[in-house]
C-alpha positions as semicolon CSV with decimal commas, in nm:
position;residue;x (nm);y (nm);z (nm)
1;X;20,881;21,193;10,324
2;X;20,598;21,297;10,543
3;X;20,819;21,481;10,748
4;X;20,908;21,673;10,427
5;X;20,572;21,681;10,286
6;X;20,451;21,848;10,600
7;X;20,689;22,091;10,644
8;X;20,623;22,209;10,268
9;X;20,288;22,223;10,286
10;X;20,305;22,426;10,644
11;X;20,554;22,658;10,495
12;X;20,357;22,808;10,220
13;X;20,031;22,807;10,403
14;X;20,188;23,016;10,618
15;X;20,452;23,237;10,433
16;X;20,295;23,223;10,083
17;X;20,057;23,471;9,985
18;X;19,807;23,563;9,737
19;X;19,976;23,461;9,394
20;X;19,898;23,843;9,289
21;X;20,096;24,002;9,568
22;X;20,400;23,686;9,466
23;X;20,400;23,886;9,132
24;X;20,461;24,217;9,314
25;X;20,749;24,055;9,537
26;X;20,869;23,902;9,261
27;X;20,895;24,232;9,091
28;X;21,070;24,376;9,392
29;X;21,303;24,132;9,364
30;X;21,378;24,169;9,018
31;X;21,425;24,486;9,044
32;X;21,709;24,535;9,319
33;X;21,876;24,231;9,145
34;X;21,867;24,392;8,840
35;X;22,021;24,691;9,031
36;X;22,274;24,494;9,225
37;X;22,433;24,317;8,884
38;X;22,364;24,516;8,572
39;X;22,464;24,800;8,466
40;X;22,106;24,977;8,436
41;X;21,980;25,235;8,711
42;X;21,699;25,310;8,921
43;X;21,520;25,467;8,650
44;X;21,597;25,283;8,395
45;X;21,474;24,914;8,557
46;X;21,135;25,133;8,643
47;X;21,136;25,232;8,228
48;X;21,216;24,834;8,182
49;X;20,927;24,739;8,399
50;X;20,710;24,947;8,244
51;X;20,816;24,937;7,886
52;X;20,747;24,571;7,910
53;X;20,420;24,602;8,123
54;X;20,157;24,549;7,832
55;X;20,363;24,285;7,611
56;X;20,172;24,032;7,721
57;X;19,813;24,150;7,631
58;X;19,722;23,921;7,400
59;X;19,849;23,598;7,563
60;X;19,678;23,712;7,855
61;X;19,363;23,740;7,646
62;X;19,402;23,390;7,545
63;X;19,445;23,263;7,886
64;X;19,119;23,423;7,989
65;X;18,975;23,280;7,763
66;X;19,114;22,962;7,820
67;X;18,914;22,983;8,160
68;X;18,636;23,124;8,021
69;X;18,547;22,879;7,699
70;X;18,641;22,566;7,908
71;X;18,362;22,645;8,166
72;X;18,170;22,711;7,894
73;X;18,214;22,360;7,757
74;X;18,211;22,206;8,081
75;X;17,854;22,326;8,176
76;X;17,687;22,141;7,882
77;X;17,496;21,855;7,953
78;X;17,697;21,643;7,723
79;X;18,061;21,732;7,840
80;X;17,939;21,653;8,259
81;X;17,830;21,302;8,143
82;X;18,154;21,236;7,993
83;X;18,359;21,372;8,246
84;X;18,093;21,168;8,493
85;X;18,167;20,863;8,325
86;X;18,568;20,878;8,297
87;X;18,600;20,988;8,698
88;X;18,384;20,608;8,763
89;X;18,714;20,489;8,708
90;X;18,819;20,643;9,081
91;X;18,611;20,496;9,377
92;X;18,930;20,529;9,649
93;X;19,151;20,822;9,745
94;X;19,459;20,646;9,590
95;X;19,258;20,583;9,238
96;X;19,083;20,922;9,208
97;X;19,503;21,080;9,242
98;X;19,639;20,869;9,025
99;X;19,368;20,877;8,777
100;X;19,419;21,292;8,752
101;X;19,756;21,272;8,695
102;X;19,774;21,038;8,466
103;X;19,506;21,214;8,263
104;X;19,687;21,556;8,306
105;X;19,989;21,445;8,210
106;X;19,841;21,231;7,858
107;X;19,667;21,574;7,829
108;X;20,013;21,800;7,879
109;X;20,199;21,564;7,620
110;X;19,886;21,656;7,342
111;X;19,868;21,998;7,377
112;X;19,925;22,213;7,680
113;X;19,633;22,468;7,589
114;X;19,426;22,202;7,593
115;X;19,586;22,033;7,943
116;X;19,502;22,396;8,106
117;X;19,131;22,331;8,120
118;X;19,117;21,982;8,087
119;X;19,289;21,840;8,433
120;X;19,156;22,107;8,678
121;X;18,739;22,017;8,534
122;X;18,827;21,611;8,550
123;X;18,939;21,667;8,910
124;X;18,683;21,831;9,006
125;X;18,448;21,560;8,882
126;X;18,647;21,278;9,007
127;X;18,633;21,507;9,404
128;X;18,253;21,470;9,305
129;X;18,304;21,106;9,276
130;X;18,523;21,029;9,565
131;X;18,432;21,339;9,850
132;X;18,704;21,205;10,082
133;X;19,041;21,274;9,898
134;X;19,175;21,579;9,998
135;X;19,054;21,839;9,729
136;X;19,422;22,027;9,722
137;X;19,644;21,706;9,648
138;X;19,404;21,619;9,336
139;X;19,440;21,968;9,196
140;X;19,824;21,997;9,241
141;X;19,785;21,649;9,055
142;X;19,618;21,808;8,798
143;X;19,861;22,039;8,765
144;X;20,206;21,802;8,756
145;X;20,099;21,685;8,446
146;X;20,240;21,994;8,322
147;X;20,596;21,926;8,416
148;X;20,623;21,723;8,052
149;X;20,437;22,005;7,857
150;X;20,762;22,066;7,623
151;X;20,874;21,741;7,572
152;X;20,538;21,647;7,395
153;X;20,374;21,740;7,070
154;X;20,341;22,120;7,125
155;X;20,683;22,223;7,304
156;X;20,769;22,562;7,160
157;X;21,158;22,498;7,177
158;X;21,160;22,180;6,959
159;X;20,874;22,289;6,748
160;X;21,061;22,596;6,641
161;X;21,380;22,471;6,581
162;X;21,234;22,219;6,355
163;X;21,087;22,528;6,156
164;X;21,251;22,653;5,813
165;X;21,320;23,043;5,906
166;X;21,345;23,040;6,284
167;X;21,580;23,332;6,442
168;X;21,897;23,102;6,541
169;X;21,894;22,869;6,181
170;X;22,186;23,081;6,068
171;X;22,350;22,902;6,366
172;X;22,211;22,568;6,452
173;X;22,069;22,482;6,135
174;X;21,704;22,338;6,148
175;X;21,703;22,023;6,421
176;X;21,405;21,796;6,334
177;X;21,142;21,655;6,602
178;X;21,337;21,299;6,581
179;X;21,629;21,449;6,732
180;X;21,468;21,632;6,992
181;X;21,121;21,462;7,070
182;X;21,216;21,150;6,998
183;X;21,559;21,191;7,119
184;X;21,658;20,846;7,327
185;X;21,665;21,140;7,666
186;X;21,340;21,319;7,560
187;X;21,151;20,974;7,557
188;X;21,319;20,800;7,878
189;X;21,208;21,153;8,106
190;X;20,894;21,142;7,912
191;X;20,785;20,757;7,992
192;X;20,952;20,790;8,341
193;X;20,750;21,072;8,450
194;X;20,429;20,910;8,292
195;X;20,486;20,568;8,512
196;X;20,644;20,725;8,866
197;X;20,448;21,053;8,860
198;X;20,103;20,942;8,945
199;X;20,237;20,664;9,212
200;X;20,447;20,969;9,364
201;X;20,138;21,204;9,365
202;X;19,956;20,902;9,591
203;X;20,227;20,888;9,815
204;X;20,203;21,243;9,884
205;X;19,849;21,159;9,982
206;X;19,955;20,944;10,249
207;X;20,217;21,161;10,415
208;X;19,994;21,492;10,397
209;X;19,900;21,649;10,694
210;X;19,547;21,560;10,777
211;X;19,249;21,730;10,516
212;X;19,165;22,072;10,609
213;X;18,763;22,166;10,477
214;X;18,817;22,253;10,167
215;X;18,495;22,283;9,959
216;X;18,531;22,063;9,609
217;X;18,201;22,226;9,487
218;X;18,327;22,612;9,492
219;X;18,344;22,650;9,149
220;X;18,047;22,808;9,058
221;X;17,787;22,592;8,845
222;X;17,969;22,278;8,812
223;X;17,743;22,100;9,061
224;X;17,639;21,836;8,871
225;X;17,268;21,824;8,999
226;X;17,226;22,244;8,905
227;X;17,005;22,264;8,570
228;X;17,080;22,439;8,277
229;X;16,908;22,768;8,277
230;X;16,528;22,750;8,149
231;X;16,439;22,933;7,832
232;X;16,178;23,209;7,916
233;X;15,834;23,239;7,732
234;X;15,989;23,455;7,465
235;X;15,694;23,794;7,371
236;X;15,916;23,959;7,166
237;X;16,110;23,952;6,882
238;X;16,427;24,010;7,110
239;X;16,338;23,764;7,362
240;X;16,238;23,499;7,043
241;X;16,635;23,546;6,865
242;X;16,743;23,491;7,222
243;X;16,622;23,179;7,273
244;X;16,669;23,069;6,877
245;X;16,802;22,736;6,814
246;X;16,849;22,801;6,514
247;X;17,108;23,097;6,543
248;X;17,374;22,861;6,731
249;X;17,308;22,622;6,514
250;X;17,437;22,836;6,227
251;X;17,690;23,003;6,381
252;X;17,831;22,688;6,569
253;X;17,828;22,472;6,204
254;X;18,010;22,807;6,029
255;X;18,302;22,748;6,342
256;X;18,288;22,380;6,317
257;X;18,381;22,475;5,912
258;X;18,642;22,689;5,955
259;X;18,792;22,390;6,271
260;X;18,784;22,161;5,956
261;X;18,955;22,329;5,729
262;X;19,262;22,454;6,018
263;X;19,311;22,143;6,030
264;X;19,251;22,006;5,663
265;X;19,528;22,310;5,579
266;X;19,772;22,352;5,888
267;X;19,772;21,949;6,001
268;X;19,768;21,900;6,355
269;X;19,819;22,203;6,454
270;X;19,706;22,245;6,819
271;X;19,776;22,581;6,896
272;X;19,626;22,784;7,210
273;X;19,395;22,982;6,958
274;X;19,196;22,673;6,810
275;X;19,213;22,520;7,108
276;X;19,039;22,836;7,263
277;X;18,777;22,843;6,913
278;X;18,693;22,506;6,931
279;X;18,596;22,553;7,276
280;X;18,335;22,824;7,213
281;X;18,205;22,698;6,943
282;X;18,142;22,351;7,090
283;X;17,940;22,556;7,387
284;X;17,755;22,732;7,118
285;X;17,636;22,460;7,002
286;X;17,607;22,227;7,325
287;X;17,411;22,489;7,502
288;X;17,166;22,498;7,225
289;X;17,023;22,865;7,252
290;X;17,255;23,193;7,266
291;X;17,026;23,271;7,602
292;X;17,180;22,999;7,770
293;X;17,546;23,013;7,620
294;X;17,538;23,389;7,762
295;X;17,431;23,285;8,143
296;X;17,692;23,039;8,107
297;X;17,952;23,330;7,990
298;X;17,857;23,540;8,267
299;X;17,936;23,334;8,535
300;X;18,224;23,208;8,351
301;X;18,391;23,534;8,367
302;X;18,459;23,596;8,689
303;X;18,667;23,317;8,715
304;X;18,924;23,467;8,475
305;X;18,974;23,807;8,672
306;X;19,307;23,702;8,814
307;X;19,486;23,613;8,496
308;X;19,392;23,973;8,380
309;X;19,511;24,131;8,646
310;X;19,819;23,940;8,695
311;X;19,927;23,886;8,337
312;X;20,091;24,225;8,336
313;X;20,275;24,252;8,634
314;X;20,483;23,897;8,492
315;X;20,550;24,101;8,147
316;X;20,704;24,378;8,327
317;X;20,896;24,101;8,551
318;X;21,007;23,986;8,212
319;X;21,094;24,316;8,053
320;X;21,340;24,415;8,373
321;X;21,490;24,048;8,318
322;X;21,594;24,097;7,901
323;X;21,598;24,490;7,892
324;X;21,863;24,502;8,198
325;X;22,075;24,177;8,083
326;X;21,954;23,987;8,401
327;X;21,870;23,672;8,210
328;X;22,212;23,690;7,986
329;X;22,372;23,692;8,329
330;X;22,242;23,417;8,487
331;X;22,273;23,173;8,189
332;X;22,608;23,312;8,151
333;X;22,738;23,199;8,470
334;X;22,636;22,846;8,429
335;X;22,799;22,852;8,103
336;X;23,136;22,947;8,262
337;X;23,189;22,617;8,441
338;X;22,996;22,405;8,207
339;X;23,143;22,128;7,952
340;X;23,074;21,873;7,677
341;X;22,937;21,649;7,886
342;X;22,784;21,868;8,188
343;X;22,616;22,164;7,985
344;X;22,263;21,997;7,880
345;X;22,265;21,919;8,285
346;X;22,334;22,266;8,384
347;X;22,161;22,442;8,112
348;X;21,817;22,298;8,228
349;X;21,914;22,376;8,555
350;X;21,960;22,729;8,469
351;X;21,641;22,761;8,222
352;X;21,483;22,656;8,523
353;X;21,571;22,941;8,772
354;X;21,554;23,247;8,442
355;X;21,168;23,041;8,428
356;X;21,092;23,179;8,731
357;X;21,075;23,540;8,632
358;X;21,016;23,450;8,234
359;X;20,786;23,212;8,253
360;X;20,727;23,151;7,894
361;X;20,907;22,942;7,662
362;X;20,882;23,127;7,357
363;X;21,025;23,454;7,576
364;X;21,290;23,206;7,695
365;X;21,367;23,089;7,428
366;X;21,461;23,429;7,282
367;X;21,700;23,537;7,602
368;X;21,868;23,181;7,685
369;X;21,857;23,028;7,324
370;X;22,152;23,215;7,118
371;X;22,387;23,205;7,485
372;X;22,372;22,821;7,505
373;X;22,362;22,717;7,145
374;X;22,651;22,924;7,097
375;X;22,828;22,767;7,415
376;X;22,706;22,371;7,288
377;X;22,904;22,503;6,976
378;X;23,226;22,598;7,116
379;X;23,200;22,279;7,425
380;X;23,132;22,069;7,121
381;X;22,819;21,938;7,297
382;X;22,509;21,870;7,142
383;X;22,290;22,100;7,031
384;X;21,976;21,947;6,977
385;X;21,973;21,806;7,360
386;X;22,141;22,167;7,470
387;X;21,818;22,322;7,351
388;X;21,583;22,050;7,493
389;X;21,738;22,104;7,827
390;X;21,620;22,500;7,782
391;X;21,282;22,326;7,673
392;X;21,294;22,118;8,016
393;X;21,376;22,346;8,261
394;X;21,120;22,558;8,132
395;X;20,820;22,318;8,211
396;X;21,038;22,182;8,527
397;X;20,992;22,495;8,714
398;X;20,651;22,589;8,660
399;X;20,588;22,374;8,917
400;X;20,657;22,640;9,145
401;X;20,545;22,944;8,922
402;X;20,208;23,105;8,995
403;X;20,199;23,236;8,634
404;X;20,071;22,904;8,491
405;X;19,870;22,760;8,783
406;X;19,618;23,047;8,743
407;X;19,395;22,909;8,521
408;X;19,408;22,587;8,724
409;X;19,285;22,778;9,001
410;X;19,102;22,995;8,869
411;X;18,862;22,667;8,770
412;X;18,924;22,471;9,104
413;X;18,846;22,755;9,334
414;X;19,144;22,742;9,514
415;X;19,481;22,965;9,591
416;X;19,782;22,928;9,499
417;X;19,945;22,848;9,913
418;X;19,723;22,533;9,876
419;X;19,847;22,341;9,612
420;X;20,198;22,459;9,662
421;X;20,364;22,287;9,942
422;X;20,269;21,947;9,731
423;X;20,392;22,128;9,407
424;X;20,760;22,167;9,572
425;X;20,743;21,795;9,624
426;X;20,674;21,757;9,247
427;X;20,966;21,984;9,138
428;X;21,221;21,813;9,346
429;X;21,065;21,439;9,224
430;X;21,071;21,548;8,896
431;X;21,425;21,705;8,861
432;X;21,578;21,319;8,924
433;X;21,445;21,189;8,626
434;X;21,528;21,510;8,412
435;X;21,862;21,544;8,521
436;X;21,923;21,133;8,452
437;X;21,773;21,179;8,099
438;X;22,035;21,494;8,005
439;X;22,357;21,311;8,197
440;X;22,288;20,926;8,040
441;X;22,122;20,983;7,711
């Protein structure tokens, strides 16, 4: 395993680069194989490509501000002593890796919005706690945790089928969460990951190579010592509303309100967007004065300039994928040699690869969904565990998908070629337990 581990880990520090120019060669790529087997031509994958460029403006929003409102809430005084307090638990190596995964993935299985800022700001807090353990492990620990994002309590796939009016009801009928959450293989991948995932993460910190310098305090103002800004002598009016308590005091309690009554209304409904408002209005209120919440924002926000850049590029990878039929291809072929028994298997094998260049469950959904219900249909397999393997090799692959470690980076400080030698360790870990769950259960 160290042999493994090492080569991995070598191999991307030296071949991988910059996660923006993977979503360039990735769009190269999609493009000639969109060429090579579909029917659409040179100019029409460029009118794909670009047709599809901006469709993910407003998720990329939220994922900006994912970065941005979590190191907002991290930088109040209240938030670092809790986070202080929870990394205590570490005081080895061994603890502080197992302690960030297990967190990450408890966090994943609540709400992945909330996982995205969560893990990477404990790890860096537990590195604070326990300097030795090598800074790029921890964060790909922190970011394993979201290999069982869709087979907990906000997975897209099961959530949606469960919902009166979704697009394949006609079809499938409405499959409730005790059939697909709950299902006897959701559960056993589920608990197994939970258990063996953190243990595997440590042994990966044995067989790494030996800790290159990587700086655990790079992310700017999370040193724990730094103060919070001091309030000038305000001598004017201006300077005075700056510096007002009162103002995010009202405004944070007219947030907190309208939190309440989501939930009072909607449930638990966990979605990325109160997720993202609870977060700013918590700093609002945590950093007391809108003079301080505003330094806060400022530094905040040039954390978040990959995801806008990037963001794009991956909707125009996914436009070429559905507009040219690439997707319907590839979960096509799988289909062709699948039966009863073997499609759930080889249906989260194949979401897996078409999650590579659609990294988005809700967009997977949409291209892979209709193909393999249909196919469960005429195998006579079963469709709730057909669509949970779609759900699963969604979240299996992002392991090795820049498009969702951003954020995580984007918080940590680091790039993408150093967490993901130990990520391709995770993936191929976590596909044994995944592919047990859809052949025994």
């Amino acid at each position: 395993m160290k042999a493994i581990t090492s080569f991995f880990d070598r191999l991307v520090q030296r071949y991988l680069p910059d996660a923006f120019l993977f979503a360039i060669i990735l769009s190269f790529l999609v493009y000639i194989l969109g060429l090579l087997f579909t029917d659409s031509g040179p100019i029409e994958m460029i009118e794909h490509w670009g047709t599809g460029f901006w469709d993910l403006l407003a998720f990329g929003m939220q994922m900006a501000l994912v970065v941005v409102t979590g190191y907002i809430l991290a930088n109040t005084p209240v938030i670092k002593k809790l986070l202080m307090k929870l990394s205590t638990l570490a005081n080895t190596p061994a603890q502080a890796v197992v302690l960030v995964t297990f967190v990450a993935l408890i966090a994943n299985l609540i709400n992945y919005g909330f996982r995205l800022v969560v893990g990477a700001l404990f790890a860096i807090h537990v590195a604070r706690r326990v300097p030795t353990v090598d800074y790029r492990i921890l964060i790909a620990s922190a970011y394993s945790g979201f290999v069982v994002w869709h087979g907990g309590f906000s997975g897209s796939i099961p959530l949606l089928i469960a919902t009166p009016g979704h697009f394949l009801e006609d079809t499938m009928g409405l499959i409730p969460v005790v059939e697909t959450l709950f299902s006897p293989a959701n559960i056993f991948i589920v608990v197994t990951l939970v258990i063996t995932l953190p243990f595997f993460n440590r042994n990966l910190l044995k067989n790494a190579a030996p800790l290159k310098s990587i700086d655990a305090t790079n992310w700017k103002s999370s040193d724990e010592d730094e103060k919070q800004t001091e309030s000038l002598k305000a001598t004017t009016p201006a300077e005075r509303l700056e510096n007002s308590q009162i103002v995010s005091l009202v405004i944070g309690i007219m947030g907190l309100t309208y939190i309440v009554y989501h939930f009072a209304t909607n449930g638990f409904d966990l979605n990325i967007n109160i997720v993202n408002f609870t977060f700013l209005f918590l700093g609002i209120l945590l950093h007391k004065t809108p003079r301080r919440f505003l330094d806060t924002v400022t530094n905040g926000v040039e954390n978040a300039g990959g995801i806008i850049i990037q963001f794009p590029f991956y909707a125009g990878i996914m436009g070429m994928m559905v507009a040219s039929g690439l997707s319907e291809q590839i979960s096509l072929w799988f289909v062709n040699f699948s039966t009863e028994y073997t499609l759930p298997v080889l249906t989260f094998i194949s979401a897996g690869l078409v999650n590579v260049f659609v990294p988005s469950g809700g967009g997977q959904w949409a291209v892979q969904g209709p193909i393999m219900i249909q196919a469960a249909l005429e195998l006579g397999a079963d469709t709730a565990k057909t669509a949970m393997a779609v759900a699963w090799g969604d979240a299996w692959t992002n392991m090795i998908q820049p498009f969702w470690a951003l954020p995580v980076l984007a918080i940590a400080g680091l790039k993408i070629r150093d967490i993901m030698g130990f990520c391709v360790m995770i993936l191929l870990f976590s596909f044994i337990p995944i592919a047990i769950g859809f052949l025994l259960f």
